[in-house]
KEGU-760795 format. One line per 5 residues: for each residue x, y, z of N, C-alpha, C, CB. Coordinates in steps of 0.2 Angstrom, whole numbers. Glycine has a CB too. Layout:
BEGIN
X Y Z X Y Z X Y Z X Y Z | ...
This chain:
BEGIN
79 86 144 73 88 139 67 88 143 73 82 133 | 64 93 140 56 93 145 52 96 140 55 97 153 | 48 96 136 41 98 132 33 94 134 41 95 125 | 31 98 132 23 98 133 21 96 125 18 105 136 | 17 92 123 12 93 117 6 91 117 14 91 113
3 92 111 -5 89 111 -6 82 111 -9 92 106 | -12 79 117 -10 73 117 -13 71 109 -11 69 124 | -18 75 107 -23 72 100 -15 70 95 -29 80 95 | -14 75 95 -8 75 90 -5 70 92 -4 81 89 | 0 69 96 5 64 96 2 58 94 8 64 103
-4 57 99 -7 50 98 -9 49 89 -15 51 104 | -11 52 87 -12 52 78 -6 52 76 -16 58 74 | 0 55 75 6 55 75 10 49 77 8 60 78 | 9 47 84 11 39 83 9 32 80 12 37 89 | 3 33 81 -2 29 78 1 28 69 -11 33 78
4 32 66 2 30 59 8 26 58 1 36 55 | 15 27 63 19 23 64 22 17 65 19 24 65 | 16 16 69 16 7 71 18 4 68 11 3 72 | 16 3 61 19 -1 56 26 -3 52 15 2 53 | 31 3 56 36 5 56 39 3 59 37 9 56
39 5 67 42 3 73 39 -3 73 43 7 79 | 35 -7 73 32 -13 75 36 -20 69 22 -11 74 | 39 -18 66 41 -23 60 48 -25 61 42 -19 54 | 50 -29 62 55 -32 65 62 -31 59 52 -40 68 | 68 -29 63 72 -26 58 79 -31 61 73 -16 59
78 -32 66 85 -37 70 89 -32 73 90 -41 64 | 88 -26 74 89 -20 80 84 -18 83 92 -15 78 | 85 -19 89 80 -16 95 79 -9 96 81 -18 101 | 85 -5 94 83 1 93 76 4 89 87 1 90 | 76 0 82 71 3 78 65 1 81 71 1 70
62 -3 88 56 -2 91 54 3 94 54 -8 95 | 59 9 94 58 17 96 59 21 93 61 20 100 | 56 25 95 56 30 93 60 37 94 51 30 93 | 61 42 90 65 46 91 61 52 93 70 48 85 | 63 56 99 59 63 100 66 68 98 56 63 108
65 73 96 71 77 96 67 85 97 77 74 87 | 68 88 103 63 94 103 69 101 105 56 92 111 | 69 105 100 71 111 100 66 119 96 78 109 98 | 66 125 99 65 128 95 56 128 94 70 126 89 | 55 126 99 46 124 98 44 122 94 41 129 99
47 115 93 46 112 88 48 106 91 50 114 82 | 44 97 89 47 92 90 49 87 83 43 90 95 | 54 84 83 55 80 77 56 72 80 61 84 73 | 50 69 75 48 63 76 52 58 72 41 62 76 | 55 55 73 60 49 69 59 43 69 67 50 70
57 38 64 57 30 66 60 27 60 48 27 67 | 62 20 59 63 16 52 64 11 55 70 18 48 | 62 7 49 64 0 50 70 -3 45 57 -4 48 | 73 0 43 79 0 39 78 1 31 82 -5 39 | 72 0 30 72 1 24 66 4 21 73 -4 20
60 7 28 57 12 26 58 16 31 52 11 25 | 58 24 30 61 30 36 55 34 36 69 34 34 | 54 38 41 49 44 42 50 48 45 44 43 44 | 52 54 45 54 60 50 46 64 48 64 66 47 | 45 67 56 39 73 55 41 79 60 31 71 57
40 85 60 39 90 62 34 94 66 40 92 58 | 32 96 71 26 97 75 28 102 79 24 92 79 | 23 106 79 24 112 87 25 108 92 18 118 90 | 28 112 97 28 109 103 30 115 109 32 102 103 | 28 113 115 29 119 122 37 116 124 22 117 131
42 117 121 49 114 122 52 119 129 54 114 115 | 51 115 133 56 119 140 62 119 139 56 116 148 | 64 116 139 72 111 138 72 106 132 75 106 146 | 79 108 127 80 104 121 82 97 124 84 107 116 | 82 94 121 84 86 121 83 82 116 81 81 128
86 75 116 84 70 111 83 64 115 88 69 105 | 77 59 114 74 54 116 75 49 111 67 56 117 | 75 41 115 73 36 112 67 31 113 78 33 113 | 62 32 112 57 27 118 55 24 114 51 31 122 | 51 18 119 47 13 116 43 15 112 45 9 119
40 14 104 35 17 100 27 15 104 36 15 92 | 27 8 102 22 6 105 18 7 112 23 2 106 | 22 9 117 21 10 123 18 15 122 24 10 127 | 25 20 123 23 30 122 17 27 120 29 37 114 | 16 25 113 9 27 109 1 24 114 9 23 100
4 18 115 -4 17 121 -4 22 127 -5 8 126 | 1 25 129 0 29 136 -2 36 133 8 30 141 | -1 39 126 -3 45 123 -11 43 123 1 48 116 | -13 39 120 -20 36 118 -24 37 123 -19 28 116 | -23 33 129 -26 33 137 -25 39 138 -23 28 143
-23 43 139 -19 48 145 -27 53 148 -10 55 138 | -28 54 152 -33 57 152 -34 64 152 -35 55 156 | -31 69 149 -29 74 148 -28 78 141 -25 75 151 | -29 84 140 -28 84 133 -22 86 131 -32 86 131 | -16 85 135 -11 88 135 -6 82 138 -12 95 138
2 83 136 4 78 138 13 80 141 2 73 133 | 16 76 145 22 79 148 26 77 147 22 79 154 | 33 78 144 40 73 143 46 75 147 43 75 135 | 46 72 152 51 76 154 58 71 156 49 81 161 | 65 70 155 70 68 153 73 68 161 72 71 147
74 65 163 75 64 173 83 65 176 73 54 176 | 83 58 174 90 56 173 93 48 171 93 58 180 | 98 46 168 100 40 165 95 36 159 100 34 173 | 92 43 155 88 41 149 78 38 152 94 34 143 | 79 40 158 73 40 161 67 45 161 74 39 166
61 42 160 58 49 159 52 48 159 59 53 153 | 50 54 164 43 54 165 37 57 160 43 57 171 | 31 54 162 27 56 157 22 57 160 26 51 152 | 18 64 160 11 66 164 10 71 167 9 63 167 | 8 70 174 6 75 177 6 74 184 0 75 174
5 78 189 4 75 196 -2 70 198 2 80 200 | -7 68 193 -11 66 194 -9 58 192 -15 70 192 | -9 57 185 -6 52 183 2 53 179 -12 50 179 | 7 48 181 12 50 179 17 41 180 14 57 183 | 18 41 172 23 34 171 29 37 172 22 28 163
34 34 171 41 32 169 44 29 166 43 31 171 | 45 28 160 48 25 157 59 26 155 43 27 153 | 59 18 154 67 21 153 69 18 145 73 16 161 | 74 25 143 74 26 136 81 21 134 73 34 134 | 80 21 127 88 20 125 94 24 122 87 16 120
98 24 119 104 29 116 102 31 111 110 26 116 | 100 37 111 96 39 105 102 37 98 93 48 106 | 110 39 101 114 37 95 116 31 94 120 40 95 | 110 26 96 111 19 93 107 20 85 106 12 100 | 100 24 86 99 23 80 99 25 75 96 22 79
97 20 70 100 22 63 97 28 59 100 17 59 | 104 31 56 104 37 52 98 36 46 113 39 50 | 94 39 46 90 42 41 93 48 37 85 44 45 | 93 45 29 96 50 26 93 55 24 99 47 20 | 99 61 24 95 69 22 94 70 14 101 75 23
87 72 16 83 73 10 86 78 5 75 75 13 | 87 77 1 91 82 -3 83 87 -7 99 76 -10 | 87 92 -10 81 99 -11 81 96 -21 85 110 -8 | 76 97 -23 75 97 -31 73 89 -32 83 100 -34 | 70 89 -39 70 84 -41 63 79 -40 76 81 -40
60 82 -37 53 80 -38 46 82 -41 52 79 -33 | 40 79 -41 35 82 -43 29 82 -40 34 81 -49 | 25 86 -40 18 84 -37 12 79 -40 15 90 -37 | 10 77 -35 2 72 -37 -2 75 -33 1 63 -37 | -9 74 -31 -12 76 -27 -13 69 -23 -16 79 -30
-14 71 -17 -14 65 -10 -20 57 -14 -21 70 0 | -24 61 -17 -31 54 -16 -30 51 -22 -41 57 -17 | -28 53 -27 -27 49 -31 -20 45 -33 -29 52 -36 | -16 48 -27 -7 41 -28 -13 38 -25 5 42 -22 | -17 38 -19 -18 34 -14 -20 28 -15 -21 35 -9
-24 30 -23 -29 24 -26 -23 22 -30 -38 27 -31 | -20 24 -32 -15 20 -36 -11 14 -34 -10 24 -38 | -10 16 -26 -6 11 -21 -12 7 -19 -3 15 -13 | -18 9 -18 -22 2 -18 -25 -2 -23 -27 2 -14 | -23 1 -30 -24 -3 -37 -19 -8 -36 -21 2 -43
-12 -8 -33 -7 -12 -34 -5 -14 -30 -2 -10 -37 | -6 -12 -23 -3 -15 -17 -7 -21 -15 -2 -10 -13 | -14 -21 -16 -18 -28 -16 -14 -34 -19 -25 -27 -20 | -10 -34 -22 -9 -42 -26 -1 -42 -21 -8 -41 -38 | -3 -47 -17 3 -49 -11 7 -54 -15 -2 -53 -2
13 -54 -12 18 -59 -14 17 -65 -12 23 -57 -12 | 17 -72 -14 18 -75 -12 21 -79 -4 19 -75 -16 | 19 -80 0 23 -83 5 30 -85 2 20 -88 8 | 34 -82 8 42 -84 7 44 -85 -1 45 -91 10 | 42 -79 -5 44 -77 -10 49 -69 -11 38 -77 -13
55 -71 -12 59 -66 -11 62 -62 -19 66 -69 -7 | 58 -64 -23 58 -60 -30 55 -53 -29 54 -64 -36 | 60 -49 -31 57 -41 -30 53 -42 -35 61 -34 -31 | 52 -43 -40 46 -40 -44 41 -42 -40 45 -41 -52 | 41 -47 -35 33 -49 -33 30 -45 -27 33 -57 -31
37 -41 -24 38 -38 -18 37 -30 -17 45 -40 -15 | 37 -28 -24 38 -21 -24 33 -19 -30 46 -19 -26 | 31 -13 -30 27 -11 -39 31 -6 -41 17 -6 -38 | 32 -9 -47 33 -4 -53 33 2 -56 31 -5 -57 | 37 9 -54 36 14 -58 40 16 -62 34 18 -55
34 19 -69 37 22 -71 34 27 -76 41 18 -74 | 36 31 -82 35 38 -84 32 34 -91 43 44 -85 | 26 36 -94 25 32 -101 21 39 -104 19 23 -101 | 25 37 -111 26 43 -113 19 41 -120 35 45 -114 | 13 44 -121 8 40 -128 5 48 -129 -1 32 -124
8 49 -135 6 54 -142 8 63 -136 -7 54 -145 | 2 66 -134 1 71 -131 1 70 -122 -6 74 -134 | 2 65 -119 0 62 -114 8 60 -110 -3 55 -117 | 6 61 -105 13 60 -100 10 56 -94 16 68 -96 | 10 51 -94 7 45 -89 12 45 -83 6 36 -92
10 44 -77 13 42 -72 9 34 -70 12 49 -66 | 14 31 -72 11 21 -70 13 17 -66 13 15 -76 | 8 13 -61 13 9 -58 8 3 -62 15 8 -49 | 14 -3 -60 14 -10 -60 13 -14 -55 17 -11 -62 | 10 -19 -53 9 -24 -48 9 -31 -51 4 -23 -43
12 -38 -48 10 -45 -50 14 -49 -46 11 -47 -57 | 11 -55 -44 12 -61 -42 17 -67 -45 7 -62 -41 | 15 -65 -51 15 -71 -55 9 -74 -56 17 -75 -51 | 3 -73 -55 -4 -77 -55 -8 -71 -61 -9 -79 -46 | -6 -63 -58 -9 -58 -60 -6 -52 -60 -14 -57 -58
-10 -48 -63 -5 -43 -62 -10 -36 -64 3 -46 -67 | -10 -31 -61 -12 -25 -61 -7 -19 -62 -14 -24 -56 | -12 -16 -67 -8 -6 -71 -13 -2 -71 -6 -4 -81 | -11 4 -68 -14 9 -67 -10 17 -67 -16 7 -60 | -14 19 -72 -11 26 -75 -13 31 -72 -12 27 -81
-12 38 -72 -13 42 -70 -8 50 -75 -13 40 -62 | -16 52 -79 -11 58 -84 -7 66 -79 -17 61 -91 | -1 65 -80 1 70 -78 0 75 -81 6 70 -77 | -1 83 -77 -3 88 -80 5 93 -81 -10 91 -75 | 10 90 -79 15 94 -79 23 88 -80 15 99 -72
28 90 -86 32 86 -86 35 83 -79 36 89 -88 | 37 76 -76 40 72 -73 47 68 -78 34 67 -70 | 51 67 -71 56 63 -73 58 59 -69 61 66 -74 | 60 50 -69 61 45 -65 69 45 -66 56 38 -66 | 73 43 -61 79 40 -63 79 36 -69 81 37 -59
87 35 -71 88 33 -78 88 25 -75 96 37 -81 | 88 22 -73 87 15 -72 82 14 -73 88 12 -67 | 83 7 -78 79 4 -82 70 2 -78 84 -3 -83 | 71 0 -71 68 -3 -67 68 -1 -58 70 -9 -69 | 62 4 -58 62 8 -49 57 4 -48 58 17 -47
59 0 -42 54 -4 -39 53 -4 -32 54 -10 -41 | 49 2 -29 45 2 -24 45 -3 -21 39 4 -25 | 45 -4 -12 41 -11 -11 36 -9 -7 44 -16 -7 | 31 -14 -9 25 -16 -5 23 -12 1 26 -23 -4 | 28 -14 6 27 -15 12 28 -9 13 30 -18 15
32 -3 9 35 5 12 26 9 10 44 10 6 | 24 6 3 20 11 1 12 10 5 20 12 -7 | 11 4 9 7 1 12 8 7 19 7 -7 12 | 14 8 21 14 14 25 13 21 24 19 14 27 | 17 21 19 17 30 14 6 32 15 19 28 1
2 25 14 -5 28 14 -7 31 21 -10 23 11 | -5 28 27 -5 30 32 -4 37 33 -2 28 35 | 2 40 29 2 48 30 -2 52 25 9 51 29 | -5 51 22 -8 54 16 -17 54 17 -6 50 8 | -19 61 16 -25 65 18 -28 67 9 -21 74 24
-35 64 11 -38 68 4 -36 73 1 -45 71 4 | -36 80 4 -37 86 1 -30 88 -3 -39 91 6 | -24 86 0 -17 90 -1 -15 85 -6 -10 90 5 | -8 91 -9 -5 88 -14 0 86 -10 -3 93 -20 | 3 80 -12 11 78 -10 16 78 -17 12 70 -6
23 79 -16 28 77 -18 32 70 -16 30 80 -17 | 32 68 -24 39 61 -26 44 64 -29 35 53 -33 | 49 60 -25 56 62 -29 61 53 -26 61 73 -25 | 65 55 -30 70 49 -30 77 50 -29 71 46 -34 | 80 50 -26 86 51 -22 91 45 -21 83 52 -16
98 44 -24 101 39 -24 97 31 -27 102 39 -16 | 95 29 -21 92 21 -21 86 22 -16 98 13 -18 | 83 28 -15 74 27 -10 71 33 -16 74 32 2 | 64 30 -13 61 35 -16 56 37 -9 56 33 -24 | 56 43 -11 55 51 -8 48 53 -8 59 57 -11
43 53 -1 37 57 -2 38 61 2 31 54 -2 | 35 68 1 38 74 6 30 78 5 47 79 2 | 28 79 12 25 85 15 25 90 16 23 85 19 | 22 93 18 24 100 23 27 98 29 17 103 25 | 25 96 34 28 93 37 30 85 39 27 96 41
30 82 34 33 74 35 34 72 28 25 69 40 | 41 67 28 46 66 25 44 58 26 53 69 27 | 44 54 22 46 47 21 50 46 17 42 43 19 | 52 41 18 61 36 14 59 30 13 69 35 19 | 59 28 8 60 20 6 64 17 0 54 17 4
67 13 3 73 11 -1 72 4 -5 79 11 4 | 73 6 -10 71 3 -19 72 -4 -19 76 6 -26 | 70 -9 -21 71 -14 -22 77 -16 -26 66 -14 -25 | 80 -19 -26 87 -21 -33 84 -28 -36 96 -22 -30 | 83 -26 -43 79 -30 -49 75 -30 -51 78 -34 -50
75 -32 -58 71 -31 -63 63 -33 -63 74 -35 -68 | 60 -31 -68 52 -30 -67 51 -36 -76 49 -19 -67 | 47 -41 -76 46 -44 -79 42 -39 -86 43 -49 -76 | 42 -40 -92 40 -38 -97 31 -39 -98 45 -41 -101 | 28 -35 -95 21 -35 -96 17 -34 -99 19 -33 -94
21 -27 -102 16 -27 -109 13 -32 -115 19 -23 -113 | 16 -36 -116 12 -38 -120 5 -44 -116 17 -42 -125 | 7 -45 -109 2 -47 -105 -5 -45 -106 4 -46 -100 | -3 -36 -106 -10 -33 -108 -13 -32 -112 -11 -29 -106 | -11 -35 -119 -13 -35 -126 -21 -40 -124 -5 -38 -133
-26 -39 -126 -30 -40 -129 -33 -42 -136 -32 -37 -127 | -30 -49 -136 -32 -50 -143 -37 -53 -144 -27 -52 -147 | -42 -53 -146 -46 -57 -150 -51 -57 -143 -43 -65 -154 | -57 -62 -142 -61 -63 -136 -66 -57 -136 -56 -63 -130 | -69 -57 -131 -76 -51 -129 -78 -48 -124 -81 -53 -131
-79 -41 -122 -81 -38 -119 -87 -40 -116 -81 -34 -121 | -89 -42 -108 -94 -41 -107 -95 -37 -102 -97 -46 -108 | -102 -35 -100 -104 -29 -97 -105 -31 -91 -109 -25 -101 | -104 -33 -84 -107 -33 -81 -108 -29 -73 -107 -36 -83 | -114 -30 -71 -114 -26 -63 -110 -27 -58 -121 -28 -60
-105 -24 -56 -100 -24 -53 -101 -28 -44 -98 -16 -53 | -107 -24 -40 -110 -25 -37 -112 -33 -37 -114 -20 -37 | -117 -34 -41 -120 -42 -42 -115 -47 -41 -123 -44 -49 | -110 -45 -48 -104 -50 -48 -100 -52 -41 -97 -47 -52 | -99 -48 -38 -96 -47 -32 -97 -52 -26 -97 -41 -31
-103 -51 -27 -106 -55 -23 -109 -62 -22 -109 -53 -23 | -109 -62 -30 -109 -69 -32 -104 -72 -32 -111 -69 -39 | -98 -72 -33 -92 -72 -29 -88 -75 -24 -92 -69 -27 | -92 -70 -20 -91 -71 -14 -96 -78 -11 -94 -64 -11 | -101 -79 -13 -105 -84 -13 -101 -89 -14 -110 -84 -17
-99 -90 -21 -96 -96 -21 -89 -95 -20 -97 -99 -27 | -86 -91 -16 -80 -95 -13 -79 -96 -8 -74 -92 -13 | -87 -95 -4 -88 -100 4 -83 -106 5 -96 -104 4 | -84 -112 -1 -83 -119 0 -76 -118 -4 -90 -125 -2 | -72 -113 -5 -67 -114 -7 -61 -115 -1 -67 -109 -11
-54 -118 -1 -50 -117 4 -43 -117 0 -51 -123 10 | -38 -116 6 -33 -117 2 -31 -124 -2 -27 -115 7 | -35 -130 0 -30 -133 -4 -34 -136 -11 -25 -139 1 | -42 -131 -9 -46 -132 -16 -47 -124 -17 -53 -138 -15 | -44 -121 -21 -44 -112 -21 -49 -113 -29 -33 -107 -22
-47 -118 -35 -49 -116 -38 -59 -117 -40 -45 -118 -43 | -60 -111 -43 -69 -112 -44 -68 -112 -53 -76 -104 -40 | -74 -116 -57 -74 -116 -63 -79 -111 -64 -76 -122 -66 | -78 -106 -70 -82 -103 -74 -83 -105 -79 -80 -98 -75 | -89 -105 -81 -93 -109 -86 -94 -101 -92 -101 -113 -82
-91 -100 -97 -96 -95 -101 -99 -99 -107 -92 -88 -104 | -106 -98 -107 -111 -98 -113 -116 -94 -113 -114 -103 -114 | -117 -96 -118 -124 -91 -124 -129 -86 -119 -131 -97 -128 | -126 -81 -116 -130 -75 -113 -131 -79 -105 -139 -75 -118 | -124 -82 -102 -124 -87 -96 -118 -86 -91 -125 -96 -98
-118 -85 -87 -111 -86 -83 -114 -90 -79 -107 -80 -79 | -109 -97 -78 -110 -101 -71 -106 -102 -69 -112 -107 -71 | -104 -102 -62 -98 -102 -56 -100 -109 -53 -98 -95 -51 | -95 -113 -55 -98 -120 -48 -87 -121 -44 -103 -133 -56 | -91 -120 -37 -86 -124 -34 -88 -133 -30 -83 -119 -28
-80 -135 -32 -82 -142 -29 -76 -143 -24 -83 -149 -36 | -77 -145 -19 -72 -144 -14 -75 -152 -10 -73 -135 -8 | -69 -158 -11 -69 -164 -8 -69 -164 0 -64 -167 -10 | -67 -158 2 -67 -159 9 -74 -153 14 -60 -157 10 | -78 -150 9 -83 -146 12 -89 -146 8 -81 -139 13
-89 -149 2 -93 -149 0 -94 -145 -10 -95 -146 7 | -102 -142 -13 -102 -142 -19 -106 -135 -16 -105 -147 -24 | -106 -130 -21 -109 -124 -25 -109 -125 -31 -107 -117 -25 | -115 -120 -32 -117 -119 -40 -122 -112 -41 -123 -127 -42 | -119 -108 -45 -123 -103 -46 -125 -102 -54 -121 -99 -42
-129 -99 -56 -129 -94 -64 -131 -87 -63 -135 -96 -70 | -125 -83 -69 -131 -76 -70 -130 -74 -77 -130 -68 -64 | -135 -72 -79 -135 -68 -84 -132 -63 -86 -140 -67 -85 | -127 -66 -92 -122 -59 -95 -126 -59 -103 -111 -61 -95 | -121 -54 -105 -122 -53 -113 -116 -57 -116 -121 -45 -116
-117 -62 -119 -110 -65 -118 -113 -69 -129 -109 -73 -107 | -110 -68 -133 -113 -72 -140 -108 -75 -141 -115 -68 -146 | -101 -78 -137 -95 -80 -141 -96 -89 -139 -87 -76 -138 | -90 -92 -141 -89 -99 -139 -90 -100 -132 -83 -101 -141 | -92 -107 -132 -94 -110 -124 -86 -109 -122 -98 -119 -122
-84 -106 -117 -77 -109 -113 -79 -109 -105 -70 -103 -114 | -74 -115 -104 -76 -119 -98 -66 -117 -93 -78 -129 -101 | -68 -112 -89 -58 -113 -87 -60 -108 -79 -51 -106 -96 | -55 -113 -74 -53 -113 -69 -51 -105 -65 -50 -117 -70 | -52 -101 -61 -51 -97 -58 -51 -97 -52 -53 -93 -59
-46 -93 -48 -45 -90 -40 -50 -86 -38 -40 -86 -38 | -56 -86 -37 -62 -82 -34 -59 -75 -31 -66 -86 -29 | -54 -78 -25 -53 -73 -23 -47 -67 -27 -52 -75 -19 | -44 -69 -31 -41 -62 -36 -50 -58 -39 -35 -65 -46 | -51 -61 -41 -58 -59 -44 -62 -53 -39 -63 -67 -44
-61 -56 -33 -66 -50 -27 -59 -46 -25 -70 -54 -17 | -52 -47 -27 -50 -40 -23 -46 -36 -29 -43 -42 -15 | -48 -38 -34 -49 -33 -40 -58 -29 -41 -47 -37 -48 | -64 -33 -39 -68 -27 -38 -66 -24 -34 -74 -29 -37 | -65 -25 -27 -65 -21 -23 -58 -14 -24 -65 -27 -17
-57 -13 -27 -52 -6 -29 -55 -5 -35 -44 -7 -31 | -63 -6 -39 -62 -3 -44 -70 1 -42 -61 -8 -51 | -71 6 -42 -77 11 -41 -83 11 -45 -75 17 -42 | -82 8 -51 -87 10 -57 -92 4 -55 -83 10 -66 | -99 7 -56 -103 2 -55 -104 -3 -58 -107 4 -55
-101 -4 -65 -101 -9 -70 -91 -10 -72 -107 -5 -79 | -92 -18 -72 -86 -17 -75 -86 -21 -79 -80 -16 -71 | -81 -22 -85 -79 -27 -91 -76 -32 -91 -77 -24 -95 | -78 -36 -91 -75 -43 -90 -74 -44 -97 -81 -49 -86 | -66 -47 -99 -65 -48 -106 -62 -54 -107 -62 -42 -110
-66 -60 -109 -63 -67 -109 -61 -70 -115 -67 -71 -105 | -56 -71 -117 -52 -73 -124 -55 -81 -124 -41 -73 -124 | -51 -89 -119 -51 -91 -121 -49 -95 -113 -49 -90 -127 | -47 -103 -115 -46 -105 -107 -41 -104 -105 -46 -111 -106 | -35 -102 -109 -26 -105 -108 -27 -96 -109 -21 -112 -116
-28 -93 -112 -26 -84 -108 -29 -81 -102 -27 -78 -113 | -25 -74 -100 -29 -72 -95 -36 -69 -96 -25 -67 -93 | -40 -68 -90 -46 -64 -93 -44 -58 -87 -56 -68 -93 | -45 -52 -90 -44 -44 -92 -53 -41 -88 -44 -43 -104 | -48 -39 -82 -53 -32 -79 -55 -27 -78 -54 -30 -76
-59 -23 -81 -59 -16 -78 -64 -11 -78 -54 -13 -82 | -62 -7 -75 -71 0 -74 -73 2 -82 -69 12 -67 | -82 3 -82 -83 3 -88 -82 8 -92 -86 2 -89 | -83 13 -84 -81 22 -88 -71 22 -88 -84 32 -80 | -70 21 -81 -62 22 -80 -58 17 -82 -61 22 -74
-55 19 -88 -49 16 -92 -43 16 -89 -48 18 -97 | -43 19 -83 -36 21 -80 -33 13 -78 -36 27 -71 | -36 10 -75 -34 2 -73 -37 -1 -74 -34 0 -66 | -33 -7 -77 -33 -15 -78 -30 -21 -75 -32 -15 -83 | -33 -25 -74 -30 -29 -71 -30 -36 -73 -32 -29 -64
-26 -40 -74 -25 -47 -78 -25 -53 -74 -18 -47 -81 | -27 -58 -75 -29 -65 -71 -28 -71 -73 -35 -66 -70 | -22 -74 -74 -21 -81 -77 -26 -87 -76 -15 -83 -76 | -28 -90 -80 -31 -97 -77 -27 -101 -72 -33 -101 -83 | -31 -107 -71 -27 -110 -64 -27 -116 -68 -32 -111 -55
-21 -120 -70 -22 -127 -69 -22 -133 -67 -21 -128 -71 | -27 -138 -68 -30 -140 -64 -27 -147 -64 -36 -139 -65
């Protein structure tokens, strides 16, 4: 095997990888990468077993072959390389040089038919979204991390599914911990269909890669296939393979009963926040929120760093409630929501209190109290 390609490309092309081959699978194989070049074309292949990627690329192909190489490496020698062009050429005993007379490594490869088979994408059955808005949907839901050495899928994967309200065809996911939990809708403009199982649950960890391929301007395709689900480009394919089990019953989580809307500055809040989760740590996480008469007060008391105390003025006319929160859910739901103002809607001590943008009703996000 011997091709030439661009080193920009490759180097952006491997880069979005890392995260793939860098993930430990318990075969040394999947820390490489596949080159497979014919037909002036190269095809890039990585997985970690349960997430896959194949891409397609021009390329100056002298001689076909297929490659196994280190991902990591290849990718820091494409990165450096001082040229804007780059060399592959296959030697002998899966060795292979890489460059130029000028500068030129050698690297020795592995059996490319060690690694594992990436399943063929089958044709039909998917639909279009456009790139920027799955992307915000994945960081609506992929913020709320699982627990350490927490092996429940619903904590490990988000939730999709098809909801179906009057004239309306929603495309939803779902995210939670257990402490909280985040929905985020998005109205399809054309009939979709999800498998017939009760419960598709995405993990975490594939769609936190899936954003690495996805560009503002283009539409992509989702489809589902067996037990993965399917995002497909023009020229790049991902695979990730579904979770097995059930997704806890949410909805009534997000019912909003009784309690009050208040209005406030996204920005300010945020910050204020942040302020007082200075003296917070893990093993004092919680801060009090104080609500009264036209008052928010945030005090943390931390035995081992020390006290905060802050106020700001809300519109707030309901009962004084005094109840315990994680600051930090608090900042990494502003931080995915856009709208300059968002609605803080607080019932009471013992339910969640309810977040969301004041124009954008597409997402909400739920927060249990902490007890103390």
């Amino acid at each position: 095997m011997k091709i030439t390609v661009n080193k920009r490309d490759m180097t952006e092309i491997l880069s979005r990888i890392q995260g793939i081959t860098g993930r430990r699978s318990g075969l040394a194989i999947t820390e490489n990468v596949i080159l497979q070049a014919k037909d002036d074309r190269i095809t890039i292949m990585a997985t970690d077993l349960e997430t896959g990627f194949k891409g397609t690329y021009p390329a100056s192909v002298e001689s076909p072959g297929i490659l196994a190489l280190n991902s990591r490496k290849l990718y820091e020698i494409a990165r450096d390389f001082p040229t804007e062009t780059l060399t592959l050429h296959e030697v002998e005993n899966r060795w292979v040089q890489i460059g130029n007379h000028q500068t030129l490594y050698r690297m020795v490869g592995m059996n490319p038919e060690d690694f594992p088979e990436i399943p063929k994408v089958e044709e039909g059955g998917y639909f279009d979204i456009g790139a920027q808005p799955f992307n915000r949907m994945i960081d609506q839901t992929i913020f709320i991390s699982a627990p350490p050495d927490n092996k429940r899928a619903h904590t490990n994967g988000v939730l999709f599914e098809k909801v179906s309200q009057e004239d309306e065809r929603l495309f939803r996911m779902v995210s939670t911990d257990g402490s909280r939990l985040s929905c985020v809708d998005f109205q399809m403009e054309t009939d979709f269909q999800f498998p017939s199982e009760t419960s598709i649950l995405v993990p975490k960890s594939g769609l936190n890669e899936v954003k690495k391929i996805l560009t503002q301007e283009e539409t992509v395709q989702i489809g589902f296939m067996q037990n993965h689900f399917i995002l497909k480009k023009k020229q790049e394919t991902m695979l990730i393979r579904l979770l097995e089990g059930g997704f806890p019953k949410y909805q009534d989580i997000l019912e909003k009963s009784g309690g009050l809307d208040i209005v406030i500055e996204r920005q300010v809040f945020l910050m204020m926040l942040k302020r007082m989760s200075i003296l917070s740590s893990d093993a004092y996480k919680g801060v009090l929120f104080e609500f009264s008469k036209d008052r928010l007060t945030i005090q943390t008391t931390n035995p081992e760093l020390g006290e905060s105390k802050e106020d700001m003025n809300i519109p707030y006319e309901g009962p004084s409630i005094q109840v315990v929160f994680n600051p930090r859910f608090f900042i990494e739901i502003l931080n995915v929501i856009d709208d300059e103002k968002i609605v803080l809607h607080i019932i009471d001590a013992e339910r969640p209190c309810y977040i969301e943008g004041y124009q954008d009703k597409s997402f909400i996000s739920a927060v249990m109290p902490m007890r103390i």
